[in-house]
Structures are given as structure tokens and as C-alpha cells.
Backbone as CSV, one residue per row, in Angstrom:
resi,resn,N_x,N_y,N_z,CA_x,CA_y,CA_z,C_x,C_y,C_z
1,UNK,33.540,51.010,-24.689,32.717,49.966,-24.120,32.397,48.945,-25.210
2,UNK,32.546,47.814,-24.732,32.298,46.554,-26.012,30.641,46.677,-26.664
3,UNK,30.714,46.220,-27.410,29.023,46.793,-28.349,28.244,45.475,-27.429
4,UNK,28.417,44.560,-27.052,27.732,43.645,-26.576,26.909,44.378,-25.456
5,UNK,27.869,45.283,-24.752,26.881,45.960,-23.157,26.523,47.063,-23.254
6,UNK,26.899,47.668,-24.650,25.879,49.053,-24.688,25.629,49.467,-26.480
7,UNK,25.250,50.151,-26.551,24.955,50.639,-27.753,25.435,52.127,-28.224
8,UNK,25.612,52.459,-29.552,26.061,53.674,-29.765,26.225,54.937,-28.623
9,UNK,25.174,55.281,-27.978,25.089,56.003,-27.190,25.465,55.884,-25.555
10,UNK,25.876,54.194,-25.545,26.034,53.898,-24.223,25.113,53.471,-23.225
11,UNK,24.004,53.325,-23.595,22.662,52.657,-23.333,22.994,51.043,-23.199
12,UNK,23.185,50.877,-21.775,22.950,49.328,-22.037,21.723,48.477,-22.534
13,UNK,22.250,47.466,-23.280,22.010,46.566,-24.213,21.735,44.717,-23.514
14,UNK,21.627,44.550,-22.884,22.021,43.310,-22.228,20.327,42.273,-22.343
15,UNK,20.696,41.984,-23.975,19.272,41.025,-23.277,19.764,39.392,-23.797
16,UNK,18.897,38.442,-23.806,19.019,37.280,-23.447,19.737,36.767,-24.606
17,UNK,19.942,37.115,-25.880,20.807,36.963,-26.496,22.058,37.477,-26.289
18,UNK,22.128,38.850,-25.809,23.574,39.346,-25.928,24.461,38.356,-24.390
19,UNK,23.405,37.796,-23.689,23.801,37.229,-22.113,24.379,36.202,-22.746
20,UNK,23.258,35.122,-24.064,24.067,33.824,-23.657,25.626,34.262,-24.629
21,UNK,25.665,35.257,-25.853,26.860,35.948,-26.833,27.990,35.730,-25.247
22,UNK,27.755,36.021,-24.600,29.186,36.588,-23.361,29.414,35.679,-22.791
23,UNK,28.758,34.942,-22.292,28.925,33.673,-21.852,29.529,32.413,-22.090
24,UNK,28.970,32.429,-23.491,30.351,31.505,-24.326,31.910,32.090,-24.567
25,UNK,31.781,33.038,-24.285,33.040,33.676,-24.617,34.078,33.478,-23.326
26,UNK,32.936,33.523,-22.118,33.943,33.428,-20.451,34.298,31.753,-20.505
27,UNK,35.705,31.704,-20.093,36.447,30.819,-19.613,36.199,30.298,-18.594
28,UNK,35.118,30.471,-17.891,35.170,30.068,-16.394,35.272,28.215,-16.279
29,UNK,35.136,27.808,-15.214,35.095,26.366,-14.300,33.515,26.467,-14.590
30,UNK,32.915,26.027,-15.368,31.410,25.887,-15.105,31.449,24.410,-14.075
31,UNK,32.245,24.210,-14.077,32.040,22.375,-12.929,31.551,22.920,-11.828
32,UNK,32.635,23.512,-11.153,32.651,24.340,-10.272,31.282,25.351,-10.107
33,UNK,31.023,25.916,-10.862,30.086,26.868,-10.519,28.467,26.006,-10.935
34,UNK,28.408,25.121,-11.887,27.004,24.515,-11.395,27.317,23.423,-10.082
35,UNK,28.489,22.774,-9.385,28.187,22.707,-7.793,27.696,23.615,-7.110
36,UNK,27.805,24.984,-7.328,27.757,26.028,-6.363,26.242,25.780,-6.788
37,UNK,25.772,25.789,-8.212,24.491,26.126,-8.323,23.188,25.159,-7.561
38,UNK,24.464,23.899,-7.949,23.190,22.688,-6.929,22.993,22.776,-5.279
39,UNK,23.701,23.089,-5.226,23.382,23.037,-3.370,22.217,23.469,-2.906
40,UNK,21.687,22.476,-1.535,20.554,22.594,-2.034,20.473,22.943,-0.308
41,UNK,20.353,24.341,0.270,20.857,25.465,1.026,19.754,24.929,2.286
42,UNK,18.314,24.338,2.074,17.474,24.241,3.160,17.350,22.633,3.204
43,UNK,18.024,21.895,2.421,17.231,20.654,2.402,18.764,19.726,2.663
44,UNK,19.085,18.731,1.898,20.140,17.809,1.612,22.036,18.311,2.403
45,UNK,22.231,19.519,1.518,23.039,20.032,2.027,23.526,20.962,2.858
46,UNK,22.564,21.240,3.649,22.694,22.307,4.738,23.588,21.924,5.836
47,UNK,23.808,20.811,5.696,24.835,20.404,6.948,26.621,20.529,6.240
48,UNK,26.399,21.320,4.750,27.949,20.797,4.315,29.062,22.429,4.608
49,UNK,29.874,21.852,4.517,30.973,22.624,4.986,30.530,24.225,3.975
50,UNK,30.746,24.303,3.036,30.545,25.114,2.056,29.289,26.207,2.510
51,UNK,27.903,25.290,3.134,26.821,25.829,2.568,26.765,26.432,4.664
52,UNK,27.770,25.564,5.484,27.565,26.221,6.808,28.616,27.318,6.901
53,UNK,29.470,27.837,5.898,29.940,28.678,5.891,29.528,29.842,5.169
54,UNK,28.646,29.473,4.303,28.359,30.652,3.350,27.137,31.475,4.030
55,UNK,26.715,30.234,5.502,25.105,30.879,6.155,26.115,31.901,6.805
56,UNK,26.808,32.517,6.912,27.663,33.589,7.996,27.407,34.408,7.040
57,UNK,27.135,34.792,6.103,26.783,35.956,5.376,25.889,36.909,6.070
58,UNK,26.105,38.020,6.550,25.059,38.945,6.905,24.786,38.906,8.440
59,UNK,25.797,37.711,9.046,25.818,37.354,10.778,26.848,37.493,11.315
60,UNK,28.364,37.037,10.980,29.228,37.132,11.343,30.075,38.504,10.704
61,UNK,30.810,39.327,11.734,30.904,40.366,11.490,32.294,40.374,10.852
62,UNK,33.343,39.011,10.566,34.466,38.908,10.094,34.029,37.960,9.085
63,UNK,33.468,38.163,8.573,32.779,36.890,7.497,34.510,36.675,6.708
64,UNK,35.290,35.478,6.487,36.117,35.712,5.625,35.916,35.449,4.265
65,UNK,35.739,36.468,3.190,35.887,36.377,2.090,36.904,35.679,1.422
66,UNK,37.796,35.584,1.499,39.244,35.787,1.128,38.923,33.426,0.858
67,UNK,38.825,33.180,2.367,38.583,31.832,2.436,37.868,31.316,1.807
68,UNK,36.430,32.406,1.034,35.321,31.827,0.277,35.700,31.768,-0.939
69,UNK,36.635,32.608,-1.781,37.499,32.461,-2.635,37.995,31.303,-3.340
70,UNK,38.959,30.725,-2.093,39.528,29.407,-1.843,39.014,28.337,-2.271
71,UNK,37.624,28.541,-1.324,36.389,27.476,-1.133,35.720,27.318,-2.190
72,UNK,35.349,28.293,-3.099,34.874,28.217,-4.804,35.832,28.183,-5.475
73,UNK,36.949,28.536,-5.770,38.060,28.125,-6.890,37.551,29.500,-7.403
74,UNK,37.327,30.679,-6.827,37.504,31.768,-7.674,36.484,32.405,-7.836
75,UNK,35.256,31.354,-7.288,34.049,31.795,-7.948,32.880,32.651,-6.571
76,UNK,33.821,33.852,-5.407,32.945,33.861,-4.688,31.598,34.994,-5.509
77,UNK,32.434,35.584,-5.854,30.262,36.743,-6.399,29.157,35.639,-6.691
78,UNK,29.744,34.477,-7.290,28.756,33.534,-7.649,27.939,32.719,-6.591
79,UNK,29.082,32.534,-5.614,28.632,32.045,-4.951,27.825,32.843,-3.795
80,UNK,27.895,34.097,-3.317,27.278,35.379,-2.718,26.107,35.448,-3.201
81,UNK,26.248,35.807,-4.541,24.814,35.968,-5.010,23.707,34.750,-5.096
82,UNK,23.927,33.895,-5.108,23.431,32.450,-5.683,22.566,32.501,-3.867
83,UNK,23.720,32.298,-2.941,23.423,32.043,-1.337,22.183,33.290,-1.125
84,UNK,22.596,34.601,-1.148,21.630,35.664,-1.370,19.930,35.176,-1.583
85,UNK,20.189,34.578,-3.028,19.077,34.663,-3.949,18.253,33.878,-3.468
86,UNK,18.704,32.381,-3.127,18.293,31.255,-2.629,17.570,30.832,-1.346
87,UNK,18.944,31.656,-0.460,18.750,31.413,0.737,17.082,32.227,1.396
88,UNK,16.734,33.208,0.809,15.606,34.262,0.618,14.930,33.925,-0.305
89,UNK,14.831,33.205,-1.046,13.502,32.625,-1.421,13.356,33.660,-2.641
90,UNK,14.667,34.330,-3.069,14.260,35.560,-3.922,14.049,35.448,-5.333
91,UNK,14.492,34.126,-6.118,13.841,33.833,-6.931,12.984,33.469,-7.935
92,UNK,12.208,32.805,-6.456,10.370,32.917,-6.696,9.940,34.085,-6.485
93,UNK,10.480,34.994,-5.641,9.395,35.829,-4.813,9.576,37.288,-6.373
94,UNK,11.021,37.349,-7.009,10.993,38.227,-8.108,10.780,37.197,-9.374
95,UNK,10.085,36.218,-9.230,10.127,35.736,-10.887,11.581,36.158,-12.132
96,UNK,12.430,35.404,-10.903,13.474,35.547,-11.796,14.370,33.830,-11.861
97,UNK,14.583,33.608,-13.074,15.134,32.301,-13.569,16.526,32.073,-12.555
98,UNK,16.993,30.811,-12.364,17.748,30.952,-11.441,19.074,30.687,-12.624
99,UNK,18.838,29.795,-13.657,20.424,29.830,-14.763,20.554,31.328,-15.057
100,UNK,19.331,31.745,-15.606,19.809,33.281,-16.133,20.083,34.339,-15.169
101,UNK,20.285,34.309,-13.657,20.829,34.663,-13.045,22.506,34.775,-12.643
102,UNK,22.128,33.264,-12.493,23.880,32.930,-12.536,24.595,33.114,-13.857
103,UNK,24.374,32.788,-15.297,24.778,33.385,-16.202,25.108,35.043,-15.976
104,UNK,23.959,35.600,-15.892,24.277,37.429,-16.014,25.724,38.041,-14.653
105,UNK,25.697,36.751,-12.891,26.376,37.230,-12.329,27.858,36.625,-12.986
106,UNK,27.702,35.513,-13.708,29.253,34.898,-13.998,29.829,35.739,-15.539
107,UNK,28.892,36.334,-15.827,29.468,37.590,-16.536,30.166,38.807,-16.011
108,UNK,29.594,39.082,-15.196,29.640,40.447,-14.367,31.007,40.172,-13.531
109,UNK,31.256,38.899,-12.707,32.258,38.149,-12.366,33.705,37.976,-13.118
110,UNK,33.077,37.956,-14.450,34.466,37.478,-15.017,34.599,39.045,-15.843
111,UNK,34.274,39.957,-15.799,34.492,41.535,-16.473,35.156,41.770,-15.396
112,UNK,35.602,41.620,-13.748,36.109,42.363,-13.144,37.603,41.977,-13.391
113,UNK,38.367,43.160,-13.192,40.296,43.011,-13.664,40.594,43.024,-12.070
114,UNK,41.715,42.074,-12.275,42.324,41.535,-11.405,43.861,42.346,-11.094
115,UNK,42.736,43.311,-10.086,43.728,44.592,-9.755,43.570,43.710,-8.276
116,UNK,44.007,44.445,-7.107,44.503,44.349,-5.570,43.102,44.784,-4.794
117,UNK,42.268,46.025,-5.545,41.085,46.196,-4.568,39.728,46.626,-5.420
118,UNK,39.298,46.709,-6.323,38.000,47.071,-6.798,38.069,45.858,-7.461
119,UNK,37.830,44.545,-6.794,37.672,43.199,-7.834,36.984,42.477,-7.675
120,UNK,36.141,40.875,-8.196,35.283,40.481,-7.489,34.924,39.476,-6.089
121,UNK,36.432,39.675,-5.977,36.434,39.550,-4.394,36.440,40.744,-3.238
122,UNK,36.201,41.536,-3.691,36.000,42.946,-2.455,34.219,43.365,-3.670
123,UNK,33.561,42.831,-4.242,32.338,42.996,-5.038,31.517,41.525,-4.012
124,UNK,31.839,40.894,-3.998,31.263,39.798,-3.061,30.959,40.020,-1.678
125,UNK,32.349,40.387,-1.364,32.413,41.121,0.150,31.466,42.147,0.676
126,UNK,31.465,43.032,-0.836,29.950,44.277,-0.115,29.011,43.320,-0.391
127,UNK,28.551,42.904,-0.837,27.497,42.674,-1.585,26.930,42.012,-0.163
């Protein structure tokens, strides 16, 4: 296990230094993923293609993942979790930062290997 996510014993390690350490290191589209971050889910953009597809989360019983994929350039956990967090008000309601959120999921995002089925497009999908 890399020393960044755990320690000698395997004890994860993950605090706000070791978050932003990993972060610079991921390659991602940040363009892409602070759009995802601006949308603004109850107000401005609720009428947009993106944000009336991502409300099928948790309603529609064929939700397609696969298309949300597409629709982020790669980035659906980010975008799952972000819709999740937002859409529920769960940011205020756990006093939790909304960058250092999306930082810790676009970590977690970009650690998954790009096998056929334990990846973070079937990690979005449960979620």
C-alpha cells in the first residue's frame, strides 16, 4: 500500500495534507470536473441536460450509468457523489467542505484500475 494512504501498520493516514500530496499527482480534467462542481442543482441550472439527468438518481430504475460516463468525460463517481451531496443539502447538514470533498472523491476516482467490472463506473452505479 503506498505510504501516502496508510502507515506502517496499515492504518489509514489520509489527512489534509496527504489529500492535497495525491491530488497533484492525479491527471484528471479538472475543467471538466469544476463544471460538474458549479452546477448549481436547485437554482440556475436545474433545467440543464446534465443536471435533469443526473436528478434520475435513486428514481429511475435503469438509471444509465454508462451514458453518465459519456456525459462527464470520465468523471461519473464525481459527478454521483457531488449530485448526492448537494442535491440533499448534505454538506451543510455534515459540516463538510464541498472542494475537500470533491478532492478526497477525485482521488478515490482516479485509484480505481480500469478492469471491465470493479471500477469507477460500476462504484458510481452502487453508490
Amino acid at each position: 500500500m503506498n505510504s501516502i494512504w496508510a502507515d506502517k501498520v496499515g492504518k489509514p493516514k489520509v489527512g489534509y495534507e496527504e489529500l492535497e500530496q495525491c491530488v497533484f499527482q492525479i491527471k484528471s480534467d479538472w475543467g471538466s470536473i469544476n463544471q460538474l462542481v458549479s452546477l448549481d442543482f436547485h437554482g440556475k441550472d436545474r433545467e440543464s441536460a446534465i443536471v435533469k439527468f443526473l436528478s434520475g438518481i435513486g428514481v429511475q430504475l435503469e438509471f444509465d450509468i454508462f451514458h453518465l460516463r459519456t456525459r462527464t468525460g470520465g468523471n461519473e463517481l464525481i459527478a454521483v457523489g457531488h449530485y448526492v451531496m448537494a442535491s440533499n443539502n448534505l454538506y451543510q447538514q455534515l459540516n463538510i467542505k464541498q472542494t475537500k470533498f470533491i478532492k478526497y472523491v477525485t482521488v478515490i476516482q482516479e485509484m480505481y484500475n480500469p478492469i471491465p467490472y470493479h471500477n469507477k463506473t460500476h462504484a458510481a452505479d452502487v453508490a
